[in-house]
N, CA, C and O atoms as CSV, one atom per row, in Angstrom:
chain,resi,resn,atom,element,x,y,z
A,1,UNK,N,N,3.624,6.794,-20.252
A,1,UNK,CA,C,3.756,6.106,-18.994
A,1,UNK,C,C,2.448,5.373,-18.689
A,1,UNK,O,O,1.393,6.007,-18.710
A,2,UNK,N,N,2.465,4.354,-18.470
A,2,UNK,CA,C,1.419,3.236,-18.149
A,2,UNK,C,C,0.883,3.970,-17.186
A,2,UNK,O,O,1.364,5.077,-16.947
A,3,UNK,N,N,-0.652,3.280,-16.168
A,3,UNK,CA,C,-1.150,3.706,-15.228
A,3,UNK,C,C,-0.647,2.747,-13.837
A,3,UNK,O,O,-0.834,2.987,-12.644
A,4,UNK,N,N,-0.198,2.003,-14.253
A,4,UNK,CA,C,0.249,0.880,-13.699
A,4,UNK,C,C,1.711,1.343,-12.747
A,4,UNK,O,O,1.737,1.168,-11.529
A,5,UNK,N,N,2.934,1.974,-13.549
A,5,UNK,CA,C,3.661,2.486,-13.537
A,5,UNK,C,C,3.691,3.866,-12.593
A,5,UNK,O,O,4.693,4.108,-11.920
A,6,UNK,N,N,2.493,4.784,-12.586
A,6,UNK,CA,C,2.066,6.033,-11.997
A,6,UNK,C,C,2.112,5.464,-10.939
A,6,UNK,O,O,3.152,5.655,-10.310
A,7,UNK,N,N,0.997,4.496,-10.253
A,7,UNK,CA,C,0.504,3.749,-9.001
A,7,UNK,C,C,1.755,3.870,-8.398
A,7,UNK,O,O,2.107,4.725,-7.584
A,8,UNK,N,N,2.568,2.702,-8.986
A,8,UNK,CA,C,3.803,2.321,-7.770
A,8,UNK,C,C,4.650,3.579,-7.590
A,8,UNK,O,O,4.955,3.774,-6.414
A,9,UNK,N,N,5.130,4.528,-8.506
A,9,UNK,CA,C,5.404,5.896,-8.302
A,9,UNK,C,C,4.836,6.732,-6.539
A,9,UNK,O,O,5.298,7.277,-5.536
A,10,UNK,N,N,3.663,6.337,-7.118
A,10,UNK,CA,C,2.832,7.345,-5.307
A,10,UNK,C,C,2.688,6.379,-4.564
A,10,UNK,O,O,2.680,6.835,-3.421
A,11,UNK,N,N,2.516,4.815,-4.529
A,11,UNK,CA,C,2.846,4.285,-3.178
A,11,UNK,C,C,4.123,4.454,-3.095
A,11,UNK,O,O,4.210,5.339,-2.244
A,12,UNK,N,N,5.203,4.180,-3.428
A,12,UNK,CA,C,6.645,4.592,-3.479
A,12,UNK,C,C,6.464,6.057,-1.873
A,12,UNK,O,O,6.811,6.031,-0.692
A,13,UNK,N,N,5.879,6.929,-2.596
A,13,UNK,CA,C,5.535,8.307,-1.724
A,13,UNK,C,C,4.735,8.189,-0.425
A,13,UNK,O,O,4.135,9.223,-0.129
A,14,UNK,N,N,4.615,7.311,0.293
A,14,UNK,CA,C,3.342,6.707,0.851
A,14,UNK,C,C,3.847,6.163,2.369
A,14,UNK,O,O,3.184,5.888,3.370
A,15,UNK,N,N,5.259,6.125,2.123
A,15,UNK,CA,C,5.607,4.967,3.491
A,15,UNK,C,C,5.567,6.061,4.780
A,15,UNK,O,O,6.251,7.084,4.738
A,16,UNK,N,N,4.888,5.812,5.675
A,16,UNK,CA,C,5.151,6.156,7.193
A,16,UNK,C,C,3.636,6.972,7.142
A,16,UNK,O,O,3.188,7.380,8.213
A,17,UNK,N,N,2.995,7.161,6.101
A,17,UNK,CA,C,1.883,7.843,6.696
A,17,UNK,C,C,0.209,6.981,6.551
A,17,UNK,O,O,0.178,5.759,6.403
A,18,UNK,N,N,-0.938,7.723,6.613
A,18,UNK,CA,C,-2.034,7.136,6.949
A,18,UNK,C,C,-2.817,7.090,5.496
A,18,UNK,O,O,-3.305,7.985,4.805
A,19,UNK,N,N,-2.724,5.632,5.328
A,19,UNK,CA,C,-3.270,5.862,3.653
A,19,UNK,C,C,-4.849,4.875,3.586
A,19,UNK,O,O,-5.274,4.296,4.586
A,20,UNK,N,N,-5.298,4.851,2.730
A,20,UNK,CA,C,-5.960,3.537,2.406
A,20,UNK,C,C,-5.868,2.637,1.238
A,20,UNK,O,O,-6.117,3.021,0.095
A,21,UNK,N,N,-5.552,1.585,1.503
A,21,UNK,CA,C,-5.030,0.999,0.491
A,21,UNK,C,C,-6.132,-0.528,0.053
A,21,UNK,O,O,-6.432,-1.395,0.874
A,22,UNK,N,N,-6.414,-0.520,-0.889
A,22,UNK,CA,C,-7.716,-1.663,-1.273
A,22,UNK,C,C,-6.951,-2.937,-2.674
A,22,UNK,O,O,-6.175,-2.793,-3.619
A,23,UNK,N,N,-7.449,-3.696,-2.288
A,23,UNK,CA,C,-7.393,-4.962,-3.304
A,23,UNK,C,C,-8.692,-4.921,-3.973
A,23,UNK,O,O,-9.550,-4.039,-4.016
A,24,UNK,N,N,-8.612,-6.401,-4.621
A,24,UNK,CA,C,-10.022,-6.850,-4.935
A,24,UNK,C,C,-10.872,-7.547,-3.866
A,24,UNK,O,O,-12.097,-7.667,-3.904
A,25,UNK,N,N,-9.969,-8.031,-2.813
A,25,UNK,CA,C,-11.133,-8.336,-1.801
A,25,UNK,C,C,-11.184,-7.685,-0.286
A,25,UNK,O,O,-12.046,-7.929,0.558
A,26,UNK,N,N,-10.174,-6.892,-0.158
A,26,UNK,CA,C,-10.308,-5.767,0.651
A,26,UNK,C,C,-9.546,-4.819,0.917
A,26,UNK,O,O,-8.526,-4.724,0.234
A,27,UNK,N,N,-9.830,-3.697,2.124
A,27,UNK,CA,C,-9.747,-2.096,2.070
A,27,UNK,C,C,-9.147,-2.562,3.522
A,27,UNK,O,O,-9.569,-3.339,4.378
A,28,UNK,N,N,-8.051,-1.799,3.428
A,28,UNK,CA,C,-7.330,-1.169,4.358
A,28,UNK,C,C,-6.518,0.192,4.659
A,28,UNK,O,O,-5.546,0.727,4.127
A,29,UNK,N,N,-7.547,0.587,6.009
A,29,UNK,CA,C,-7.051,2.299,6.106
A,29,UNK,C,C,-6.052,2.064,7.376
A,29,UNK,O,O,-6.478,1.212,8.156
A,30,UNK,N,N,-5.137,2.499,7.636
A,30,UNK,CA,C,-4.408,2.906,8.207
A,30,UNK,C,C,-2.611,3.306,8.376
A,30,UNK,O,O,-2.150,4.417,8.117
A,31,UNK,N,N,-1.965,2.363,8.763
A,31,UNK,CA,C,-0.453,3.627,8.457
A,31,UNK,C,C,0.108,2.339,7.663
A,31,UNK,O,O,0.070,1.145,7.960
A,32,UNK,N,N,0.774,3.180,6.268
A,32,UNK,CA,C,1.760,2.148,5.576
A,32,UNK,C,C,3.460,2.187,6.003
A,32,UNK,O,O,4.217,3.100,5.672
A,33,UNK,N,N,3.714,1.408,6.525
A,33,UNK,CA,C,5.127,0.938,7.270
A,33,UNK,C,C,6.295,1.059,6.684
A,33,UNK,O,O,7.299,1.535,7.215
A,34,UNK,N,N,6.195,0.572,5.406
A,34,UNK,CA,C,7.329,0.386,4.760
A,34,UNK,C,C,7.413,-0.462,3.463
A,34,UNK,O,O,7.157,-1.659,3.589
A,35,UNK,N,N,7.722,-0.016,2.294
A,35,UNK,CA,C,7.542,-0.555,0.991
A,35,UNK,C,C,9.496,-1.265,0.625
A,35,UNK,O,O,10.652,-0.841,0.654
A,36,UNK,N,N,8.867,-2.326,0.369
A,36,UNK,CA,C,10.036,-3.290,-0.055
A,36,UNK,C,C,9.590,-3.335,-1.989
A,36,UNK,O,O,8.459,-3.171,-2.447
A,37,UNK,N,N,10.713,-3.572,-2.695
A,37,UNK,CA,C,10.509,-3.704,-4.030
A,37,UNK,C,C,9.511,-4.348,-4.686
A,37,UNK,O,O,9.092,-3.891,-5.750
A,38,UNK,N,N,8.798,-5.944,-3.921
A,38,UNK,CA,C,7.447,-6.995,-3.961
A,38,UNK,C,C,6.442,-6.432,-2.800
A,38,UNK,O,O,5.343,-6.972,-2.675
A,39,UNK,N,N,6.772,-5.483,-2.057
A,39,UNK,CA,C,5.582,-5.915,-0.862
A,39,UNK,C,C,5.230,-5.130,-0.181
A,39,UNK,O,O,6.352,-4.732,0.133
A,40,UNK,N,N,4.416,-4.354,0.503
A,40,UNK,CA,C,3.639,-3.482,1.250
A,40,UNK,C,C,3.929,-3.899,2.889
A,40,UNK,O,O,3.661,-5.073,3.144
A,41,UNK,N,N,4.352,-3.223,3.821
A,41,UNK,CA,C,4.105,-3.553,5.199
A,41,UNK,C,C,3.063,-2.633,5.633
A,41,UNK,O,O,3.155,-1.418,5.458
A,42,UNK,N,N,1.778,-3.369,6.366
A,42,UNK,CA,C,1.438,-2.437,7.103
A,42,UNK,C,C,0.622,-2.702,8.626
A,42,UNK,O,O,0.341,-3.808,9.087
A,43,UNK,N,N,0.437,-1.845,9.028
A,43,UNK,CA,C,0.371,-1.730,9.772
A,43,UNK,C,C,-1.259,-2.300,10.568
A,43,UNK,O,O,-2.218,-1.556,10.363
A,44,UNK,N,N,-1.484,-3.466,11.357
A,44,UNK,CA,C,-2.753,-4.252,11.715
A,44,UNK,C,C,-2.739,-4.021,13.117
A,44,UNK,O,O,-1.803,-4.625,13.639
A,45,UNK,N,N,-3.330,-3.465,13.804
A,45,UNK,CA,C,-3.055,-3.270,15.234
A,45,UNK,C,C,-1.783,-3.622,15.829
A,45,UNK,O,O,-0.824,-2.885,15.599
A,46,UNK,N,N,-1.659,-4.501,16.461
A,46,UNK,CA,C,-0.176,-5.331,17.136
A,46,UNK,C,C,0.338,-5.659,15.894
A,46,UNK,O,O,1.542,-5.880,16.025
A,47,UNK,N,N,0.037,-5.769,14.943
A,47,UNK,CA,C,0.355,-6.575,14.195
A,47,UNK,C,C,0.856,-6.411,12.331
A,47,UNK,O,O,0.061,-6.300,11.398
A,48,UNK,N,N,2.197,-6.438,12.248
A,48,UNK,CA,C,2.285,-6.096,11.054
A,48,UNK,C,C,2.540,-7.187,9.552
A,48,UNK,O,O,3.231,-8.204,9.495
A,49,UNK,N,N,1.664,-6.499,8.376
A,49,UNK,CA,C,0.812,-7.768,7.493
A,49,UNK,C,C,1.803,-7.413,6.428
A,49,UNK,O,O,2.269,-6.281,6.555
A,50,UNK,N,N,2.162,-7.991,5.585
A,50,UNK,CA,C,2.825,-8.123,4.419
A,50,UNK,C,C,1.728,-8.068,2.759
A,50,UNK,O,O,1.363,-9.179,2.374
A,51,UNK,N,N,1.416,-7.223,2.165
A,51,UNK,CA,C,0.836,-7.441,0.979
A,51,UNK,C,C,1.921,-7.486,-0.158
A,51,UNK,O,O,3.017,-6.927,-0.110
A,52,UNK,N,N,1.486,-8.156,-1.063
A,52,UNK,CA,C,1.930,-8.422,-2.139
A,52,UNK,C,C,1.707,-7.556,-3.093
A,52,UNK,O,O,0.520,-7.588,-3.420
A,53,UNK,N,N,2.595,-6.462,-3.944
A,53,UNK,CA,C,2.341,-5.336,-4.505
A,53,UNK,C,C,1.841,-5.439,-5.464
A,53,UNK,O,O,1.583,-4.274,-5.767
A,54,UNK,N,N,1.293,-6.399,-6.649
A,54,UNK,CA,C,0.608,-6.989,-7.570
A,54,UNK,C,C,-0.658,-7.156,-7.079
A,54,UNK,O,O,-1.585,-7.311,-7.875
A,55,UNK,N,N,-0.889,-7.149,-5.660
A,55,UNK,CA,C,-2.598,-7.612,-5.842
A,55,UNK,C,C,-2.598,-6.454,-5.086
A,55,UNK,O,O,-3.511,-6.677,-4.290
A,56,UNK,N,N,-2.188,-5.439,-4.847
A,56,UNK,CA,C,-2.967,-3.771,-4.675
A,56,UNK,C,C,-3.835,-2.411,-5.803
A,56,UNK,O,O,-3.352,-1.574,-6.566
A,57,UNK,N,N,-4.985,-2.673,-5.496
A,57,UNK,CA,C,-5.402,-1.834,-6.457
A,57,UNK,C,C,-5.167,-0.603,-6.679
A,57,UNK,O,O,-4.943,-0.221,-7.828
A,58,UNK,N,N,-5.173,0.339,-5.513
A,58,UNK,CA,C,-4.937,1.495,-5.360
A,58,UNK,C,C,-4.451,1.776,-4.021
A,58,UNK,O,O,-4.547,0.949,-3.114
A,59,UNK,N,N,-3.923,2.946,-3.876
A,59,UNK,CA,C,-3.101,3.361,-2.451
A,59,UNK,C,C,-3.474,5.018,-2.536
A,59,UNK,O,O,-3.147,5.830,-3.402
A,60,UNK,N,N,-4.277,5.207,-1.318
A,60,UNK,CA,C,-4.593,7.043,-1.469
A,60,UNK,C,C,-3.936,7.212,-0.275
A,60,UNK,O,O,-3.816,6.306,0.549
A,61,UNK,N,N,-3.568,8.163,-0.159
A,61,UNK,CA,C,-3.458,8.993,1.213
A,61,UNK,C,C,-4.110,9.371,2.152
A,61,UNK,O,O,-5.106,9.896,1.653
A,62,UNK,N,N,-4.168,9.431,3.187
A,62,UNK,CA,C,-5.535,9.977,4.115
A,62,UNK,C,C,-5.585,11.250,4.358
A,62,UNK,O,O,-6.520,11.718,5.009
């Protein structure tokens, strides 16, 4: 199994709670919303951001 493959496995595990999640050009800690098959929702104050699941480096849990 790739490492690549593992990743989306545990963000998969990840939706509704307080994670931190980083790219290559930045880190974001707080609650992940909801994972669509391409895309990350999460959670920006008022405001909820869409990432693109290809440019996430890692996703931990808090």
């Amino acid at each position: 199994m790739s490492l690549q493959r593992k990743r989306i496995v545990e963000i998969e595990d990840c939706a509704g709670q307080q994670v931190v999640v980083s790219t290559k050009d930045w880190v974001y800690i707080g609650k992940l919303e909801v994972i669509t098959s391409g895309e990350l929702i999460i959670n920006v104050g008022d405001l909820l951001l869409t990432v693109n699941r290809e440019d996430v480096d890692n996703v931990l849990v808090k």
